[in-house]
N, C-alpha and C positions, 0 to 999 in steps of 0.2 A: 410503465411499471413504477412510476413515480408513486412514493406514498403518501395519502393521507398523514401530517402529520411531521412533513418534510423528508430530509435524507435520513437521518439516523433510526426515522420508525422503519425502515424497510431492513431484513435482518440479514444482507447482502452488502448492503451501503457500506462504506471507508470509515462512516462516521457512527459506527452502531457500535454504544459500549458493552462490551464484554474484555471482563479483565481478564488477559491470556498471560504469557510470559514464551519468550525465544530464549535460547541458551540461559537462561537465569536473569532477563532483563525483564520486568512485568511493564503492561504498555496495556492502556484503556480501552482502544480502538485504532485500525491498521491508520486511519488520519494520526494520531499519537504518536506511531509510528514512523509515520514516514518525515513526520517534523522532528522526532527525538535522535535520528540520524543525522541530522544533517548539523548537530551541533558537536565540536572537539568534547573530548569527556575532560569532566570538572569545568564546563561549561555551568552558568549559575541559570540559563534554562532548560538543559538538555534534561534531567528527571520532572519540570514541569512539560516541559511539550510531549513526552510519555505519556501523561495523564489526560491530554487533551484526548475530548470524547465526542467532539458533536463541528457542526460547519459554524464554529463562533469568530469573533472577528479575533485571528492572533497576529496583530498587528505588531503587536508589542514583543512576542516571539521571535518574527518574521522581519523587522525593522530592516534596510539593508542588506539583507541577505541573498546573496547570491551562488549556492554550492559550485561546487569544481570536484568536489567528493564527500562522499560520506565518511562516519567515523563508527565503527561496530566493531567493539571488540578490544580497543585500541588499536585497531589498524585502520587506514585510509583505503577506501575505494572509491575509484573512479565514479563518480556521478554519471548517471546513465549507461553503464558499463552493463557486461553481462553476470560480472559478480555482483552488482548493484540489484538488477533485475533479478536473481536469485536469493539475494539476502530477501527481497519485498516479498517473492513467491511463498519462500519459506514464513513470514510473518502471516501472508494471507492463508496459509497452511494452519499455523499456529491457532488463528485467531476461531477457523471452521474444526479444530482439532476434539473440542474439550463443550461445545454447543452443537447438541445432536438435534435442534429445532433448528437452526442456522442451516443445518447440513440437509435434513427434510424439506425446508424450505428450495433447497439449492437443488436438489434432486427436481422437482416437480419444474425446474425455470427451464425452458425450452434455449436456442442460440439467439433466439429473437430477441429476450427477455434479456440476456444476459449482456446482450451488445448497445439496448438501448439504458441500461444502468451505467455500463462502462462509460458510455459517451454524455451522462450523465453529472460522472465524478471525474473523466478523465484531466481535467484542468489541474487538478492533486496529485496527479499520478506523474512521474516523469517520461520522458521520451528515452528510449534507450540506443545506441549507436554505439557499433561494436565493428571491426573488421572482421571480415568473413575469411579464414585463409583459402578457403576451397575457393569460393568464387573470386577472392582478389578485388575485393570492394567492401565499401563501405555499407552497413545494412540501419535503415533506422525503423523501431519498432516505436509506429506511435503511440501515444497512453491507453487508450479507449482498446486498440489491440490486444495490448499487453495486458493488461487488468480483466480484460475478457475471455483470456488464455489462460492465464491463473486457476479464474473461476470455472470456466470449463474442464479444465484441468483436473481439478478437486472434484466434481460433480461426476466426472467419468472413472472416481475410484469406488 
């Protein structure tokens, strides 16, 4: 499912610009995204990692960076948390919300299609780990999962 043309021509991809907006935040592409979290607000890159739209080198972004949590809203959440994995869901909601060719496209992608994109982009995606209190363990959802549950997710509304 790789495209011609790299990640961002496939209209699926993390790194496909379409400018959307979450609660009143506009952000390029869900990649935009998921680097504009992970910066404190009045950070001097958190509204350029927003913008970012494509698999370019954000080195300079990304310098040192090691999250522990994200920041949305003015609040802190747990990095790889299930509120974390909710806020992403919601972006990737966002992003398929207001692009009705995005969403056509996403209808016609089979689970085959969908889990060989995931594992694709899943190195962007975070790994999520949460306790379960039913089962009394610790549960870890890894990216390529998560990202392909999303998008199945969406595709089955």
């Amino acid at each position: 499912m790789a495209s011609a043309g790299g990640p961002a021509a496939n209209p699926l991809s993390i790194f496909r610009k379409h400018v959307c907006s979450l609660d009143g935040q506009v952000f390029y592409s869900v990649f935009g995204f998921l680097l504009g979290i992970k910066y404190r607000p009045g950070d001097r890159f958190k509204e350029e990692a927003f913008k970012v739209a494509a698999p370019v080198d954000v080195t300079t972004l990304t310098r040192g960076f090691t999250p522990r949590q994200v920041f949305w809203r003015n609040r802190e959440i747990p990095y790889g948390s299930c509120e974390h994995r909710d806020l992403i869901r919601r972006a990737v909601e966002a992003r398929f919300a207001d692009d009705p060719a995005a969403r056509a496209y996403l209808q016609r992608r089979d689970d085959k299609d969908l889990q060989e994109l995931a594992r694709e982009e899943a190195r962007y995606f975070p790994a999520f780990r949460f306790f379960d209190e039913k089962l009394q363990l610790e549960v870890v959802i890894e990216p390529a999962d998560a990202f392909c549950e999303m998008l199945a997710g969406i595709r089955e509304r």
